[in-house]
KOLDO-865285 format. One line per field, with one value per atom (N, C-alpha, C): residue number from 1; chain; atom name; x, y, z. Coordinates in nm, 3 decimals. Example, Ala and Ser with C-alpha at 12.3 -4.5 7.8 and 13.67 -1.06 7.14 Angstrom:
BEGIN
k = 1:1:1:2:2:2;
c = A:A:A:A:A:A;
a = N:CA:C:N:CA:C;
x = 1.319:1.230:1.320:1.285:1.367:1.290;
y = -0.569:-0.450:-0.330:-0.225:-0.106:0.003;
z = 0.780:0.780:0.780:0.708:0.714:0.787;
***
This chain:
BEGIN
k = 1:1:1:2:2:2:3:3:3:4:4:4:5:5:5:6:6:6:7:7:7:8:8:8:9:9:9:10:10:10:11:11:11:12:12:12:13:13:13:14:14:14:15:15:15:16:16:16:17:17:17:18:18:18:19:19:19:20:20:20:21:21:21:22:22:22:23:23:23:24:24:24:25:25:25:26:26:26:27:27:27:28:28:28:29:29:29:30:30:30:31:31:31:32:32:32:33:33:33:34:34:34:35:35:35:36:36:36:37:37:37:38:38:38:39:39:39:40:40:40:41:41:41:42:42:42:43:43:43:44:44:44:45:45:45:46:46:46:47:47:47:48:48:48:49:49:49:50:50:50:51:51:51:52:52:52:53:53:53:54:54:54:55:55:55:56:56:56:57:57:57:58:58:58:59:59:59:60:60:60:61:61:61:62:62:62:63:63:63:64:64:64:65:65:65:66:66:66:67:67:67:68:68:68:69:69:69:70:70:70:71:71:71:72:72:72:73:73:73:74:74:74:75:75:75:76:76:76:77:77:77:78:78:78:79:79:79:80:80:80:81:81:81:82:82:82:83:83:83:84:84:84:85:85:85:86:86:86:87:87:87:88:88:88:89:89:89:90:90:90:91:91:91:92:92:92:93:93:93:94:94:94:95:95:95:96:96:96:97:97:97:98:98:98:99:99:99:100:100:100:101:101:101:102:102:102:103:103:103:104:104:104:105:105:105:106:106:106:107:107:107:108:108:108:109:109:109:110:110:110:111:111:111:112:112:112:113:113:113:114:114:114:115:115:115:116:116:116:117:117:117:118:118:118:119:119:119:120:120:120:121:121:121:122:122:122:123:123:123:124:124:124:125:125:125:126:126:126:127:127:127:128:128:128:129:129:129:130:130:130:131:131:131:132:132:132:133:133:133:134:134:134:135:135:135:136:136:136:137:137:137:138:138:138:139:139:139:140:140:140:141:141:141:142:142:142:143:143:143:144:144:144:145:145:145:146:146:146:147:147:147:148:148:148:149:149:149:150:150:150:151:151:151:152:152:152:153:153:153:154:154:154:155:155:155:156:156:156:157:157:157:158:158:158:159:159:159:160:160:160:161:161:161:162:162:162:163:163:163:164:164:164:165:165:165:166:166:166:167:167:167:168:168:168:169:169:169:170:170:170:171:171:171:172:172:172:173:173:173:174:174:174:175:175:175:176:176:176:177:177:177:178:178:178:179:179:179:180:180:180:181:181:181:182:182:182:183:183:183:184:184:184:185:185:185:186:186:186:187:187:187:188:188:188:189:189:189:190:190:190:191:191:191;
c = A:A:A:A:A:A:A:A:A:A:A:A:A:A:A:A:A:A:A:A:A:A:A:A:A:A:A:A:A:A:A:A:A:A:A:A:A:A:A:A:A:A:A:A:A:A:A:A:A:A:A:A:A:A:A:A:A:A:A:A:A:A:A:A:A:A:A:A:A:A:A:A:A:A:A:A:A:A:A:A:A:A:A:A:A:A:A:A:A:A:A:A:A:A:A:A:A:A:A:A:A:A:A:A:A:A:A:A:A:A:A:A:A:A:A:A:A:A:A:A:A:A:A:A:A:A:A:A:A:A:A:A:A:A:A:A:A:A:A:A:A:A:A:A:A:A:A:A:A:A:A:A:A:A:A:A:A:A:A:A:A:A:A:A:A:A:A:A:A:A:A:A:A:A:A:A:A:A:A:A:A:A:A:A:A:A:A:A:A:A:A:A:A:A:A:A:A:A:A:A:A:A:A:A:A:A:A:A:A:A:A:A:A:A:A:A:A:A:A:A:A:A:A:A:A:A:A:A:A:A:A:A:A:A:A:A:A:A:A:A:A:A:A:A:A:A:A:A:A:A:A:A:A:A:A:A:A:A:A:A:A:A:A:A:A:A:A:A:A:A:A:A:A:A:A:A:A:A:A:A:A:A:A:A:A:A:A:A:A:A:A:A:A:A:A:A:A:A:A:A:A:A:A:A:A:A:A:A:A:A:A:A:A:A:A:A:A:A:A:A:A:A:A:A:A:A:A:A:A:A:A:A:A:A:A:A:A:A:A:A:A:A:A:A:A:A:A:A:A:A:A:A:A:A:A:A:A:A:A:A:A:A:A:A:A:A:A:A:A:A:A:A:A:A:A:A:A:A:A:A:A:A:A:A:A:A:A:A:A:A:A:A:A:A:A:A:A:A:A:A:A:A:A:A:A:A:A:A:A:A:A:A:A:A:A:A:A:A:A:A:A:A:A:A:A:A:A:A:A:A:A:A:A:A:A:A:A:A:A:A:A:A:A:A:A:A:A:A:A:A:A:A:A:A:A:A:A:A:A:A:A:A:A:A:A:A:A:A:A:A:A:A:A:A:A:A:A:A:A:A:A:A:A:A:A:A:A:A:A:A:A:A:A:A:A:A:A:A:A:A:A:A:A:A:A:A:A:A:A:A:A:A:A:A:A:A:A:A:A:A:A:A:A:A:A:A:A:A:A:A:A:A:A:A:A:A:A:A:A:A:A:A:A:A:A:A:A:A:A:A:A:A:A:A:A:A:A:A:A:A:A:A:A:A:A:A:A:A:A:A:A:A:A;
a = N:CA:C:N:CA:C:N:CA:C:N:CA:C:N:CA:C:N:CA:C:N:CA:C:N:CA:C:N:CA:C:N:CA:C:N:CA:C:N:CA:C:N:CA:C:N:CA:C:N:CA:C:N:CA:C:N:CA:C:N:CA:C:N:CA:C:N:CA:C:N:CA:C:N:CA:C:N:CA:C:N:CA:C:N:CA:C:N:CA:C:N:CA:C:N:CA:C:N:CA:C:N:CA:C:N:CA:C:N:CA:C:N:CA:C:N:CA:C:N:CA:C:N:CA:C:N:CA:C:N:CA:C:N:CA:C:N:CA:C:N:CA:C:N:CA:C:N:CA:C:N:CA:C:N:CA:C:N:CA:C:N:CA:C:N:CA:C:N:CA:C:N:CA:C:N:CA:C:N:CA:C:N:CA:C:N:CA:C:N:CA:C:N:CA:C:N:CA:C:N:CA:C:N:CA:C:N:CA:C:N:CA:C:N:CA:C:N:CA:C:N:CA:C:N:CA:C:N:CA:C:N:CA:C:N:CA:C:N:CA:C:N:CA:C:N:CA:C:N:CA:C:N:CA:C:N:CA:C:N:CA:C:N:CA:C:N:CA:C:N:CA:C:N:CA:C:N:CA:C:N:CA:C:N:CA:C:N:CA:C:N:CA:C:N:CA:C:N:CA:C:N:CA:C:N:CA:C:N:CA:C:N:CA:C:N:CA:C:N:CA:C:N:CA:C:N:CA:C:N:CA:C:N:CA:C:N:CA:C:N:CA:C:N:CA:C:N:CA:C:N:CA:C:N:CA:C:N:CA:C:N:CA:C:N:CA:C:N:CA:C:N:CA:C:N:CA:C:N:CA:C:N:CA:C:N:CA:C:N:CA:C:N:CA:C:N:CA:C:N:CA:C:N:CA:C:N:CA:C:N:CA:C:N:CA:C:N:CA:C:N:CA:C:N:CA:C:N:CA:C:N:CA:C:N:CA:C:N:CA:C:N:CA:C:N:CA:C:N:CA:C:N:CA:C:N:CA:C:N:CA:C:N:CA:C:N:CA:C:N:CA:C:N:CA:C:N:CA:C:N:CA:C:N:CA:C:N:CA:C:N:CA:C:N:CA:C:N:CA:C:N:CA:C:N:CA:C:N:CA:C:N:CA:C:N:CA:C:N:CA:C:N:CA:C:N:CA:C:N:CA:C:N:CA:C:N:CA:C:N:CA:C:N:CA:C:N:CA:C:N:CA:C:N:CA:C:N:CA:C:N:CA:C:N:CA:C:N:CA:C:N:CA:C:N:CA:C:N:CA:C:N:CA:C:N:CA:C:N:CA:C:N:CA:C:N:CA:C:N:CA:C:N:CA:C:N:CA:C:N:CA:C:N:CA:C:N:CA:C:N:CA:C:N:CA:C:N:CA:C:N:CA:C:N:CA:C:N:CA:C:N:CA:C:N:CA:C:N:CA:C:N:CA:C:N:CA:C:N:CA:C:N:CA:C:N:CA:C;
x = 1.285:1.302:1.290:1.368:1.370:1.275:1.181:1.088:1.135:1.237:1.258:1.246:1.331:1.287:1.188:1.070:0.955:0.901:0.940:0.837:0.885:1.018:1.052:1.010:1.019:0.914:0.781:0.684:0.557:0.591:0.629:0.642:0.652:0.761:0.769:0.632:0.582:0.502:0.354:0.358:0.204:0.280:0.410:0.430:0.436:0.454:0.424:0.298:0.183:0.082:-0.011:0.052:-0.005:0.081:0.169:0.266:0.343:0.334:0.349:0.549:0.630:0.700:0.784:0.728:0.818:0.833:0.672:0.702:0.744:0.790:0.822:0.990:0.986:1.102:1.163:1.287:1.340:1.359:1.301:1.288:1.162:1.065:0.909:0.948:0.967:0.954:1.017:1.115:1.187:1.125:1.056:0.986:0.864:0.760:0.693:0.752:0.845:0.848:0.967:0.957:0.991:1.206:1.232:1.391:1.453:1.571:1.657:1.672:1.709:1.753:1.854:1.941:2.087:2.084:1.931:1.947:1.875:1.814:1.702:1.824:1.932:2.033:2.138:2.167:2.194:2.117:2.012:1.939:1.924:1.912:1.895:1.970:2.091:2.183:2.142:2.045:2.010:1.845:1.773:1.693:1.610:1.715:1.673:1.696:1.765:1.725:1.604:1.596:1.454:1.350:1.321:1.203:1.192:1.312:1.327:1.309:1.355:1.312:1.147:1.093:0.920:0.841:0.913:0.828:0.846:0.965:0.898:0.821:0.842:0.736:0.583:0.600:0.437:0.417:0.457:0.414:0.420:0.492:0.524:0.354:0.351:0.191:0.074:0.073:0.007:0.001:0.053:0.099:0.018:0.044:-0.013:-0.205:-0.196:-0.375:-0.453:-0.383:-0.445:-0.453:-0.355:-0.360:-0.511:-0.493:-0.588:-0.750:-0.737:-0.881:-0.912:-0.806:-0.843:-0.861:-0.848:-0.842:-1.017:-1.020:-1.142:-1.181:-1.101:-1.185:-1.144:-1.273:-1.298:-1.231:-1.183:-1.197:-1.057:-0.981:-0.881:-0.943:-1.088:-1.148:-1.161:-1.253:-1.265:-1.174:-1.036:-0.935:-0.931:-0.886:-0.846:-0.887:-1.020:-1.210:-1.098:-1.089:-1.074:-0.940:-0.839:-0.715:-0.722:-0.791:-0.793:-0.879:-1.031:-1.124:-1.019:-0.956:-0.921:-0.823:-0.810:-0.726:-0.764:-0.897:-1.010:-1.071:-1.062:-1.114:-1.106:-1.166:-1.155:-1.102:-1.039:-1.004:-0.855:-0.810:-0.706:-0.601:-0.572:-0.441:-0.385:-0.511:-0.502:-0.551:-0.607:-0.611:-0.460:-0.380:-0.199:-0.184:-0.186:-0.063:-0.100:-0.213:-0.245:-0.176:-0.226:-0.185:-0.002:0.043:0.197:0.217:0.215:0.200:0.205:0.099:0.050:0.220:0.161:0.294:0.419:0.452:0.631:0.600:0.480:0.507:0.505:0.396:0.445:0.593:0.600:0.749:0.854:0.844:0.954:0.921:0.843:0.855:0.949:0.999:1.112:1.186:1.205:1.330:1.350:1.466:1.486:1.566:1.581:1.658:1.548:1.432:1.323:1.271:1.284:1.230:1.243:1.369:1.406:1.321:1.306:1.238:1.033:1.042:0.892:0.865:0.964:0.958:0.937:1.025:1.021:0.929:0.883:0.793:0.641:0.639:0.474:0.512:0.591:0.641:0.604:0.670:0.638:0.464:0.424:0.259:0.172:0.184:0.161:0.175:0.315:0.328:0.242:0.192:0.129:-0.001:-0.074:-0.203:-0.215:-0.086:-0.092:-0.116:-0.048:-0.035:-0.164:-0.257:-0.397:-0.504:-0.455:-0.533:-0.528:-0.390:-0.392:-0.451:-0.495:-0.530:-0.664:-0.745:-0.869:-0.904:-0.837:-0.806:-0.807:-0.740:-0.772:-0.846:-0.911:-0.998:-1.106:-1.158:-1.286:-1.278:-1.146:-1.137:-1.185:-1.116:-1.112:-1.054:-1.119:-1.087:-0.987:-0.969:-0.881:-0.760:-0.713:-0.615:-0.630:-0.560:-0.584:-0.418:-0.428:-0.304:-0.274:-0.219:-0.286:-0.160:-0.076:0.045:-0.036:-0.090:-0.165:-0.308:-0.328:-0.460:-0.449:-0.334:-0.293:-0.234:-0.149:-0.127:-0.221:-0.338:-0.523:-0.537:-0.544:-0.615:-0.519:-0.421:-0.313:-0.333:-0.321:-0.335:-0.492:-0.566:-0.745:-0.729:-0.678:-0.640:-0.578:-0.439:-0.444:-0.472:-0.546:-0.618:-0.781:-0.815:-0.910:-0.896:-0.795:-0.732:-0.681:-0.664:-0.694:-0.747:-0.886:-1.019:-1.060:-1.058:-1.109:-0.993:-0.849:-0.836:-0.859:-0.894:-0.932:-1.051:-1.140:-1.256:-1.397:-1.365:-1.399:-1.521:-1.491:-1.572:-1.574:-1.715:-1.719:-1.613:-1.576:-1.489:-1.610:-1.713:-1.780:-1.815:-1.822:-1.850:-1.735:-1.638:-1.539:-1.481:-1.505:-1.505:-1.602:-1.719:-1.825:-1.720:-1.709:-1.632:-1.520:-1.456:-1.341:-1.407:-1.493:-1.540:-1.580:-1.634:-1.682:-1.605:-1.498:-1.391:-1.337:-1.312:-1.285:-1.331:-1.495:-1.571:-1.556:-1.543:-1.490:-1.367:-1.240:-1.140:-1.132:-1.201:-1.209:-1.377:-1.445:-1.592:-1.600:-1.720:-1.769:-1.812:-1.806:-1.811:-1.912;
y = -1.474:-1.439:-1.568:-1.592:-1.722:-1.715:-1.854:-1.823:-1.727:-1.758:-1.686:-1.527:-1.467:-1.348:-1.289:-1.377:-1.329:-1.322:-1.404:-1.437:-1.316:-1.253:-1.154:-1.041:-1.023:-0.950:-0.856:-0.995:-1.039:-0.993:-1.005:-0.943:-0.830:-0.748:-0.619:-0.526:-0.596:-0.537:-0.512:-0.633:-0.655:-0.555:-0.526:-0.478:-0.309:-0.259:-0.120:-0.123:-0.215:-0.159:-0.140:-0.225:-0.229:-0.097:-0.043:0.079:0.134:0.123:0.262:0.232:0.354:0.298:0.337:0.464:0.539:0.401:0.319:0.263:0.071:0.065:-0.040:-0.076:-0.147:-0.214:-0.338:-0.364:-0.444:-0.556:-0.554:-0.697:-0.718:-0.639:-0.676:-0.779:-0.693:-0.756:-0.928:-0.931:-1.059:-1.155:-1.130:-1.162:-1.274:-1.153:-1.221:-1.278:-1.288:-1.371:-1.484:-1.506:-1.603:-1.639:-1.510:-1.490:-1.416:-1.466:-1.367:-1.201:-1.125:-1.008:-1.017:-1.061:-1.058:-1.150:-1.208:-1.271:-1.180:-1.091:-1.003:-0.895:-0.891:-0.785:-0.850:-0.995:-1.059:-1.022:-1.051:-1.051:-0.892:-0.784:-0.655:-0.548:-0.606:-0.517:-0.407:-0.338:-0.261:-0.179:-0.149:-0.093:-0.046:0.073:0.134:-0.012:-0.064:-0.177:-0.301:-0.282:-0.361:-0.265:-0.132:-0.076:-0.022:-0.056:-0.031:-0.157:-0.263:-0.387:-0.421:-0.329:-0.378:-0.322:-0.165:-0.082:-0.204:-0.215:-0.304:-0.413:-0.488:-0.621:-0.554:-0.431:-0.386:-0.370:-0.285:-0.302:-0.433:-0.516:-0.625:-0.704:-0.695:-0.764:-0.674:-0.561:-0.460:-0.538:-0.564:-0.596:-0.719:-0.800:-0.956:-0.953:-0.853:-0.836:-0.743:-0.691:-0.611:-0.694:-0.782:-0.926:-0.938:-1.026:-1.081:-1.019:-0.910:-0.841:-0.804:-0.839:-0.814:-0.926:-1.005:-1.109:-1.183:-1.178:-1.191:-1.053:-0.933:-0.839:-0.833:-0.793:-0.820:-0.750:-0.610:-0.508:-0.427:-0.297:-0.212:-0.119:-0.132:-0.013:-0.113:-0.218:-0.321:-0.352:-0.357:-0.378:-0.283:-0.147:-0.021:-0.008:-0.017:-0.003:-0.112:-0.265:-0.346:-0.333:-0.303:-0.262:-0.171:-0.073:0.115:0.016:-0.022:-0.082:-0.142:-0.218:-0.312:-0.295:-0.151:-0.103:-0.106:-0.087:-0.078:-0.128:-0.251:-0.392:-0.471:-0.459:-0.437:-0.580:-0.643:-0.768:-0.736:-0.876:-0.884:-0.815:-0.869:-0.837:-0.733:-0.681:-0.555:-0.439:-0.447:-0.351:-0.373:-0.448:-0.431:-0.383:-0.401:-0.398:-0.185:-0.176:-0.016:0.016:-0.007:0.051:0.076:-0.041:-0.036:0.051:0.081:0.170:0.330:0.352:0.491:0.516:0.438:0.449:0.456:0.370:0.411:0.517:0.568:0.694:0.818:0.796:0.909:0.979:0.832:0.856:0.900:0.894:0.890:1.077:1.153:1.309:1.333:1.260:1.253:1.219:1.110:1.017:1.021:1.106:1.094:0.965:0.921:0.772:0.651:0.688:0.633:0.676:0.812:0.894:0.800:0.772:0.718:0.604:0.534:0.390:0.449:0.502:0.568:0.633:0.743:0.783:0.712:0.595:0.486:0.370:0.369:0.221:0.295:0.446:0.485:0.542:0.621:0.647:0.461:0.393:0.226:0.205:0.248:0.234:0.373:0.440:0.554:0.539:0.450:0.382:0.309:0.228:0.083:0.154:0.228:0.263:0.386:0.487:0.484:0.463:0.325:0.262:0.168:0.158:0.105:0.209:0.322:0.492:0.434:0.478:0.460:0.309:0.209:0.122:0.114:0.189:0.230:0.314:0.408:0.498:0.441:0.352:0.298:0.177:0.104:0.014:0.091:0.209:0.261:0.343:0.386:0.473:0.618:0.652:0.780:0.893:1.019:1.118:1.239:1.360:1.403:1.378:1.441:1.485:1.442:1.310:1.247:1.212:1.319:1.270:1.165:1.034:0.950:0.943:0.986:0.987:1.107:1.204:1.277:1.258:1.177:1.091:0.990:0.892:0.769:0.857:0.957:1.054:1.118:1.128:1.190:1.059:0.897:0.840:0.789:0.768:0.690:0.782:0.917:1.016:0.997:0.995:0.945:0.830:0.731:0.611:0.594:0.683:0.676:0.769:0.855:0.969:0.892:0.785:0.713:0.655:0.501:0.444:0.502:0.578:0.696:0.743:0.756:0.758:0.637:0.493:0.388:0.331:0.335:0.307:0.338:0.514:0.567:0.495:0.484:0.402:0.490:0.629:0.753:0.747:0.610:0.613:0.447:0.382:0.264:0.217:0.121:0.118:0.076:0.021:0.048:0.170:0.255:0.423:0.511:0.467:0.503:0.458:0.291:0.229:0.254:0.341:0.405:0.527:0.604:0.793:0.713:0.660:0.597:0.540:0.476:0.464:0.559:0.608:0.752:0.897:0.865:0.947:0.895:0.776:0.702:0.756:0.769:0.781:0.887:1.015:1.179:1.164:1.085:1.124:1.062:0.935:0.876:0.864:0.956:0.974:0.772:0.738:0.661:0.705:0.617:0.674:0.717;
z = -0.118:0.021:0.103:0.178:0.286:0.382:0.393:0.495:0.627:0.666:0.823:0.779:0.683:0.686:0.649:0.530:0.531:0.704:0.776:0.911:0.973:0.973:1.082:1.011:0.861:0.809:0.876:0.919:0.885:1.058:1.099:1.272:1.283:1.207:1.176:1.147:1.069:0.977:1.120:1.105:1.254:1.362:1.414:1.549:1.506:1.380:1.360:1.339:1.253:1.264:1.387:1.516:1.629:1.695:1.734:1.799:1.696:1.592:1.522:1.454:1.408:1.397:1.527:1.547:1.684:1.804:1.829:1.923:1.919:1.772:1.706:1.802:1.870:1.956:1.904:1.839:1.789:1.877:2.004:2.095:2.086:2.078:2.076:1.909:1.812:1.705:1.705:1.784:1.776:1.874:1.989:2.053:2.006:1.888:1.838:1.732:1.671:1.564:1.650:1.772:1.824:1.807:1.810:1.731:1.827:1.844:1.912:1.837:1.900:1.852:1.740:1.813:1.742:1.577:1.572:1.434:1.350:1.407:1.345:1.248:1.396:1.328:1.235:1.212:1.123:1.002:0.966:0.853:0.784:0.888:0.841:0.877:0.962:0.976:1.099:1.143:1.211:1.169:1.276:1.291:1.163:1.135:0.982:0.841:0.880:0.758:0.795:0.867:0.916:0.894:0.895:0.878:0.723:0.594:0.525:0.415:0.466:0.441:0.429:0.550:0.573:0.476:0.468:0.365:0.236:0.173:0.074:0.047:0.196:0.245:0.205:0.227:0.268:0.110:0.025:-0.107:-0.149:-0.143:-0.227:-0.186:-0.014:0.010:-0.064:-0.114:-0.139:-0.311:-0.334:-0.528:-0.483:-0.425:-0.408:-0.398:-0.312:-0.263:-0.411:-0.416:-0.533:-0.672:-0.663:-0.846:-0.794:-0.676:-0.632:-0.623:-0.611:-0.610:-0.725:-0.862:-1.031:-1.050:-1.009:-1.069:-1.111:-1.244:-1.310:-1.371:-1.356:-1.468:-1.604:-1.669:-1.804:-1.908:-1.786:-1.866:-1.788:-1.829:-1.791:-1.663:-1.706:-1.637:-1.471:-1.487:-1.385:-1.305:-1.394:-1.313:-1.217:-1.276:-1.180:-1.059:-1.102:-0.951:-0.864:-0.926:-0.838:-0.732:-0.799:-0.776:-0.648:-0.695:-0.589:-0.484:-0.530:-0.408:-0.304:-0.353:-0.285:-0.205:-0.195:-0.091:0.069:0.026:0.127:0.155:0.145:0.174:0.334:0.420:0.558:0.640:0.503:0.585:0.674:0.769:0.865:0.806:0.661:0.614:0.568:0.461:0.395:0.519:0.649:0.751:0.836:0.808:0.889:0.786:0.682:0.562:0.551:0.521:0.517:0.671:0.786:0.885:0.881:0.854:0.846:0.733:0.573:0.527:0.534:0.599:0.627:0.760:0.850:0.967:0.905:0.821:0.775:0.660:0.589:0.477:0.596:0.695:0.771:0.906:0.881:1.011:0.838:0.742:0.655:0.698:0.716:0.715:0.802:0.956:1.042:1.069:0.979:0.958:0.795:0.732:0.619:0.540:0.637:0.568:0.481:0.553:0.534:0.365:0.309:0.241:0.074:0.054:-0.059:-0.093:0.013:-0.014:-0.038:0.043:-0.001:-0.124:-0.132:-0.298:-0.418:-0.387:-0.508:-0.518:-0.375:-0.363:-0.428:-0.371:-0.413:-0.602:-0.610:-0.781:-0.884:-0.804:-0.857:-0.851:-0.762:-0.780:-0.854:-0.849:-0.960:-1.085:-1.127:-1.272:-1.307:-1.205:-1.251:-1.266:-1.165:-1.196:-1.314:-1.340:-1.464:-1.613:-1.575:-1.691:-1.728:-1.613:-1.609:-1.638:-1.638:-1.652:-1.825:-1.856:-2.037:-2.100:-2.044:-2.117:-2.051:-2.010:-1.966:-2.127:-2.124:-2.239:-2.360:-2.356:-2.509:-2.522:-2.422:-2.473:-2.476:-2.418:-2.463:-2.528:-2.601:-2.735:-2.661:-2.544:-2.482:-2.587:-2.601:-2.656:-2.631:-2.591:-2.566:-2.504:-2.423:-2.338:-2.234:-2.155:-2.007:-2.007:-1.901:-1.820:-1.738:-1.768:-1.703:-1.579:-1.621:-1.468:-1.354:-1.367:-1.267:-1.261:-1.343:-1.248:-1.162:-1.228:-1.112:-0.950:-0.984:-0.867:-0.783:-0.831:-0.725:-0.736:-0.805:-0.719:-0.632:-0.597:-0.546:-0.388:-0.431:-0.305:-0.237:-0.309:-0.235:-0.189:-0.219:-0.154:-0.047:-0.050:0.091:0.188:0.166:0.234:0.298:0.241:0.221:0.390:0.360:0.420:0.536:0.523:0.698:0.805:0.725:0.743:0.833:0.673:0.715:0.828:0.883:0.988:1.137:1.100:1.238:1.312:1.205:1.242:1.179:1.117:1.102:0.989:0.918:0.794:0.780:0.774:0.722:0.603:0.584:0.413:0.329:0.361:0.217:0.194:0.249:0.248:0.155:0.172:0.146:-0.023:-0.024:-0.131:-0.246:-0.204:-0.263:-0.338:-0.226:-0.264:-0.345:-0.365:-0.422:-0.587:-0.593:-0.716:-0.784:-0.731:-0.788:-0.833:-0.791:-0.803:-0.905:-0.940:-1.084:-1.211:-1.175:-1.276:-1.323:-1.214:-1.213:-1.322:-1.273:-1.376:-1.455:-1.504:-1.609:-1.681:-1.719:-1.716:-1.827:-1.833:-1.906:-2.004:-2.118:-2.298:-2.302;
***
């Protein structure tokens, strides 16, 4: 991605998590990222490809913060905690990046153009924590029957049901990052 469009990105992203997407104005956005309009509509064609563009900005920053908050576990299980925690981690970035998030999964219920890119960006994170469910599973030589695609699906959904909470202002995030671990432990008990 070319710096300029990460930057008009990174404008996008900050001007929905500040007004939402309803009140997201394609001159505010160009404004702050210091750009004419008309290059914004160069790069993304229109409106809906700029807010379709962000949703993936927003996972792609979402993939970046989350390496980063594994980074050093020992273990499949460590990872996961760190991964989900770190959703909820109350710093600058990861509080836009959730706010923008939540704002484009919920405008996608009224704008169906939106819908596709949500389906696939959260289905893409359900895999991954999936696929961190089953190797939880087999480094501690888990026993029965664990569905690990509808467990990554309850925690993926507590996460951002979480993140809801912790943006209203409604619940501390270590409070939250607490109920969130613990909910781990619920669907993945310890040996």
């Amino acid at each position: 991605m070319t710096d300029r469009r990460a930057q008009l990105l990174q404008a996008t992203i900050a001007v929905i998590a500040r007004r939402g997407v309803r009140g997201m104005r394609v001159q505010e956005v160009a404004a702050d990222a210091g750009v004419s309009v008309t290059l914004l509509y160069h790069y993304f064609g229109s409106r809906e490809g700029l807010l379709e563009a962000a949703l993936v900005a927003v996972s792609d920053q979402a993939g970046r913060y989350a390496a980063r908050a594994a980074e050093g576990a020992t273990s499949a299980r460590a990872e996961l905690v760190a991964r989900l925690v770190g959703e909820l981690v109350g710093t600058e970035e990861i509080q836009i990046n959730s706010a923008a998030w939540g704002e484009l999964r919920w405008a996608s219920v009224f704008d169906e153009r939106l819908r596709p890119a949500v389906h696939k960006l959260t289905a893409e994170w359900v895999d991954e924590i999936a696929e961190l469910v089953e190797r939880v599973r087999a480094e501690e030589g888990g026993t029965g029957t664990v569905d690990a695609s509808a467990v990554a699906e309850r925690l993926v959904a507590l996460v951002e049901g979480l993140s809801g909470r912790w943006l209203t202002g409604a619940v501390p995030p270590e409070h939250l990052q607490e109920l969130l671990a613990d909910a781990i432990k619920i669907e993945l008990p310890l040996p």
